[in-house]
C-alpha positions in Angstrom: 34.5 -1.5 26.7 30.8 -1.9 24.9 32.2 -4.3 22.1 31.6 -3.3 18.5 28.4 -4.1 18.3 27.1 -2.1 21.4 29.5 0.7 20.5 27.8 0.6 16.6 24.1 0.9 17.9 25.0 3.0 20.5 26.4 5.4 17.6 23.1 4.8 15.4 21.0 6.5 18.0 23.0 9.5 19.0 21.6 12.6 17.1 23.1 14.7 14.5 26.1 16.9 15.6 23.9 20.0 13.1 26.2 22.6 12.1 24.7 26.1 12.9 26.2 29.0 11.7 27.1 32.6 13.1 25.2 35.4 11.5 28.6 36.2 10.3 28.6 33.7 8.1 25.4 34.1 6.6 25.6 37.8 6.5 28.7 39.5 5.3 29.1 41.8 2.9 31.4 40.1 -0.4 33.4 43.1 -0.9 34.7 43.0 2.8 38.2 40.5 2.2 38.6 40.2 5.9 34.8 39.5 6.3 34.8 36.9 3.2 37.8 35.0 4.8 35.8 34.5 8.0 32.6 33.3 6.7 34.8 31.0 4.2 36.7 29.3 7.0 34.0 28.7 10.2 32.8 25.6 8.2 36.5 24.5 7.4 37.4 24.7 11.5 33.8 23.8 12.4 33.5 20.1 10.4 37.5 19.7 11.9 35.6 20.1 15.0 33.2 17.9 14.5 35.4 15.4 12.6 37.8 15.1 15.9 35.5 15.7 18.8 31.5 15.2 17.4 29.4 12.6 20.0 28.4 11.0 16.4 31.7 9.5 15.4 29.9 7.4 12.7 27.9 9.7 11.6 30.5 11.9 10.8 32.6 9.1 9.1 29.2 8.4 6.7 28.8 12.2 6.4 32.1 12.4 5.4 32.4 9.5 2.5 28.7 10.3 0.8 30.3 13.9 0.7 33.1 12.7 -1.4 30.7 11.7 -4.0 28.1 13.0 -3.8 29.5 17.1 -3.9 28.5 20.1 -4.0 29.6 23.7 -3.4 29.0 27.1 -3.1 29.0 30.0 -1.1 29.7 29.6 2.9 26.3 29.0 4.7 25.1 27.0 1.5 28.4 24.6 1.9 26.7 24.6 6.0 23.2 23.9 4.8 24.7 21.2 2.6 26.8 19.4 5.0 24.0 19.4 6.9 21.7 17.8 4.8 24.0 14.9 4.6 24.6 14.7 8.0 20.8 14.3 8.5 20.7 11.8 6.3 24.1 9.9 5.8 22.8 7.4 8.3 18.7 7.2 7.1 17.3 5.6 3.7 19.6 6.1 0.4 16.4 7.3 -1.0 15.5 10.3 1.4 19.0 11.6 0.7 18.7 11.7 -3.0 15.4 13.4 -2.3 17.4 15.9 -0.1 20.1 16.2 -2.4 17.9 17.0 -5.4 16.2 19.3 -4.1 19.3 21.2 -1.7 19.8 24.7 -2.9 23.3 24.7 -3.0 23.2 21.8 -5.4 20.0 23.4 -7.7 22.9 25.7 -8.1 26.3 24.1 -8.4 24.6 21.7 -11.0 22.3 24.2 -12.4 18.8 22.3 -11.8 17.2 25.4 -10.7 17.9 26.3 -14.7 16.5 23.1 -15.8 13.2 23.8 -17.4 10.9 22.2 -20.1 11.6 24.7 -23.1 15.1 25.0 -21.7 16.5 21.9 -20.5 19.9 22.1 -18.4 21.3 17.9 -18.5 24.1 18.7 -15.9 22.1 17.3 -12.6 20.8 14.6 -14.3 23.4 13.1 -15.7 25.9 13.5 -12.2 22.9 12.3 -10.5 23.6 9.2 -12.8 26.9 9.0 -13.2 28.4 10.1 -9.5 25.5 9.5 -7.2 24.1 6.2 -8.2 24.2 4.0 -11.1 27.6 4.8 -12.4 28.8 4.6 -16.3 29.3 1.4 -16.6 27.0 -1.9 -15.2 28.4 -4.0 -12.6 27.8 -7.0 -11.1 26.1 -7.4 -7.8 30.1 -7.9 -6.4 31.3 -4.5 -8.1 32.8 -5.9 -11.6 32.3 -4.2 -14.5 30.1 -6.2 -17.0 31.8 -6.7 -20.4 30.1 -7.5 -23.9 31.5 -10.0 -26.0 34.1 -8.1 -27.4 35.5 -7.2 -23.7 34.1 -3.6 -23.6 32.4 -2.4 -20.4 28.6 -1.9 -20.7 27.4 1.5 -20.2 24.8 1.9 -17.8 22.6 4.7 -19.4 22.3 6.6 -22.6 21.8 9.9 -23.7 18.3 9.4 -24.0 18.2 8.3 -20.7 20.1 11.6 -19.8 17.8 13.9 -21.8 14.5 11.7 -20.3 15.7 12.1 -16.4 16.4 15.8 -17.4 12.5 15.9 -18.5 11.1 14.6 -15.3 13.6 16.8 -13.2 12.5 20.2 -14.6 10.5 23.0 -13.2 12.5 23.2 -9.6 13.8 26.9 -8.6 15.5 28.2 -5.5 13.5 30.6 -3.1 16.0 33.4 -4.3 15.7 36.1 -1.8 17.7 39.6 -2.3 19.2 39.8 0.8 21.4 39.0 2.3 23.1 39.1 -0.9 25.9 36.5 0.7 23.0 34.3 0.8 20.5 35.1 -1.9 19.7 31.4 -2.6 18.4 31.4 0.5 20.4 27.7 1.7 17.8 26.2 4.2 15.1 26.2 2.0 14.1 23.8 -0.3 13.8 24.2 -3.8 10.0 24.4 -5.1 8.2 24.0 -7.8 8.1 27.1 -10.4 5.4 29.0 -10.5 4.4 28.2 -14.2 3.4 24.4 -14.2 4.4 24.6 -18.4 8.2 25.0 -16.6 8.3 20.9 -16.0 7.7 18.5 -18.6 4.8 16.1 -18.5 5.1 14.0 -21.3 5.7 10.3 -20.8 9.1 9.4 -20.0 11.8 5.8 -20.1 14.1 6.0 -17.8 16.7 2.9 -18.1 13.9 0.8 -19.4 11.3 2.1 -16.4 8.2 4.1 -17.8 7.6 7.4 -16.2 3.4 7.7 -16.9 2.6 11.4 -18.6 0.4 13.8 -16.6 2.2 13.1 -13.1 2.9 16.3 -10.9 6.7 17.1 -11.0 6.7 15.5 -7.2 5.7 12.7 -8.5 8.5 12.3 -11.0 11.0 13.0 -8.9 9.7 10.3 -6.7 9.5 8.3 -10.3 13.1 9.0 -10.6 14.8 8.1 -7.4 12.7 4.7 -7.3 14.0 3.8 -10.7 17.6 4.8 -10.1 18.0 3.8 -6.2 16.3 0.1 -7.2 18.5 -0.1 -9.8 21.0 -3.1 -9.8 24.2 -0.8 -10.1 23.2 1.2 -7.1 23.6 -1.1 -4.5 27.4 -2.2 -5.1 28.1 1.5 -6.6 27.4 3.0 -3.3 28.3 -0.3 -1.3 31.6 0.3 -2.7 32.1 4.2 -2.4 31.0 3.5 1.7 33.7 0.5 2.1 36.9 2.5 0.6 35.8 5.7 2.6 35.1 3.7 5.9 37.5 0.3 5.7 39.5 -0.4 2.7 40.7 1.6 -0.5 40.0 -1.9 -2.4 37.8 -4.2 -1.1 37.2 -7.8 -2.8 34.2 -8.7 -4.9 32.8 -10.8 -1.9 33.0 -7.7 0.6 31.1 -5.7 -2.2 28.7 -8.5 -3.0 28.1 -8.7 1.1 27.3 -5.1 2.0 25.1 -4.7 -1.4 23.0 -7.3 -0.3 22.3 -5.7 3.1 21.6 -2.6 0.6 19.0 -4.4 -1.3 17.1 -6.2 1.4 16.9 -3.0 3.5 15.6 -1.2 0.5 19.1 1.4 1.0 18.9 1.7 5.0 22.4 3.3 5.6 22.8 2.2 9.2 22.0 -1.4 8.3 24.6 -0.8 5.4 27.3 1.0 7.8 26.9 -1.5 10.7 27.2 -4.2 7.7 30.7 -2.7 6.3 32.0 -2.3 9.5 30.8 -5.9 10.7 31.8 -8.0 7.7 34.3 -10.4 8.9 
């Protein structure tokens, strides 16, 4: 009756369907099978819920395809804080959900950043950050191929030094650990913060992918550092562009689709409405 269009920026405005858990879920006692089981499936019949009957139909599509790359999982009201942090933002700027992400609890955990410290550095965030959430392993073109070298090989994206320098400017985050409940001792709607001990993040000059992280900045202001460089990066846009497209339209769209939506990605500086409305516009 409204016409795409209409129906689209009708959708844009309507607010997030958040998922809010039953004490029961956040509270339960591990031992307890029967206990466990319930506070394990609420999210499972909750998001079905949401999936089939949620006001925010397009939200819930976007929540649903930047979850199924950009994962993460835990225990039950962490998965419900996590879901909700990409419902928040599945429909905002790329760059305030990598913020999010990076510093979500349930992922410090799952990909062991809240481990990550200077004299200790843990890679595995910072490298899936890379490799799964933006840039990808090999460079493309701004239409999705795969850039070759002369010899036909793809061209990898990053290195290992770029892996062990991203590690560097992502140190020195922990989880607010609480002891109780103990079903939710990373306590999953809080942030993760900076540790205690400023020596925990490393502030020595960085490279990042041929960017220059400046020594002496405040571990805020490298993570910042970091998602500029990797969400301005000329992989991200048809990386993501893609991942949207086969979750919201078509398991394989053409290099011109790609090439389409990833310009709206660039010139809106990664606004995920102007990128969804794009996708599902493009003649």
């Amino acid at each position: 009756r409204l016409g795409a269009t209409a129906w689209i920026d009708r959708q844009l405005s309507v607010p997030a369907s958040i998922l809010r858990a039953p004490n029961y879920v956040i509270d339960f006692s591990d031992e307890n099978q029967a206990a466990r089981d319930l506070a394990h499936g609420w999210i499972q019949l909750r998001f079905m819920d949401l999936a089939l009957g949620g006001e925010d139909q397009l939200r819930q599509r976007m929540t649903w395809a930047l979850f199924n790359f950009i994962v993460a999982n835990g225990n039950p009201y962490g998965r419900v804080e996590y879901m909700n942090t990409i419902q928040r933002n599945a429909l905002g700027s790329f760059s305030d959900l990598i913020r999010a992400v990076s510093l979500s609890p349930i992922m410090g955990t799952f990909l062991n950043n809240d481990q990550n410290v200077a004299n200790s550095p843990n890679e595995n965030y910072a490298r899936e950050l890379m490799q799964l959430f933006t840039v990808g392993l090999t460079k493309l073109g701004s239409d999705g191929t795969i850039l070759r070298d002369a010899q036909g090989k793809a061209i990898e994206t990053y290195t290992q030094s770029d892996v062990i320098m991203a590690t560097k400017a992502l140190s020195g985050w922990q989880n607010e650990w609480r002891e109780t409940p103990k079903s939710d001792n990373i306590n999953a709607r809080v942030p993760m913060r900076p540790r205690p001990n400023a020596s925990a993040h490393d502030t020595a000059q960085k490279t990042l992918l041929g960017k220059v992280i400046p020594g002496g900045q405040t571990i805020q202001q490298d993570l910042e550092s970091v998602i500029s460089i990797l969400v301005s990066h000329p992989n991200t846009a048809p990386f993501v562009s893609k991942r949207l497209i086969q979750s919201l339209v078509s398991s394989d769209p053409s290099p011109e689709y790609i090439a389409r939506v990833g310009y709206v990605f660039i010139q809106s500086s990664g606004n995920l409405s102007k990128v969804a409305k794009a996708i599902l516009m493009d003649p």
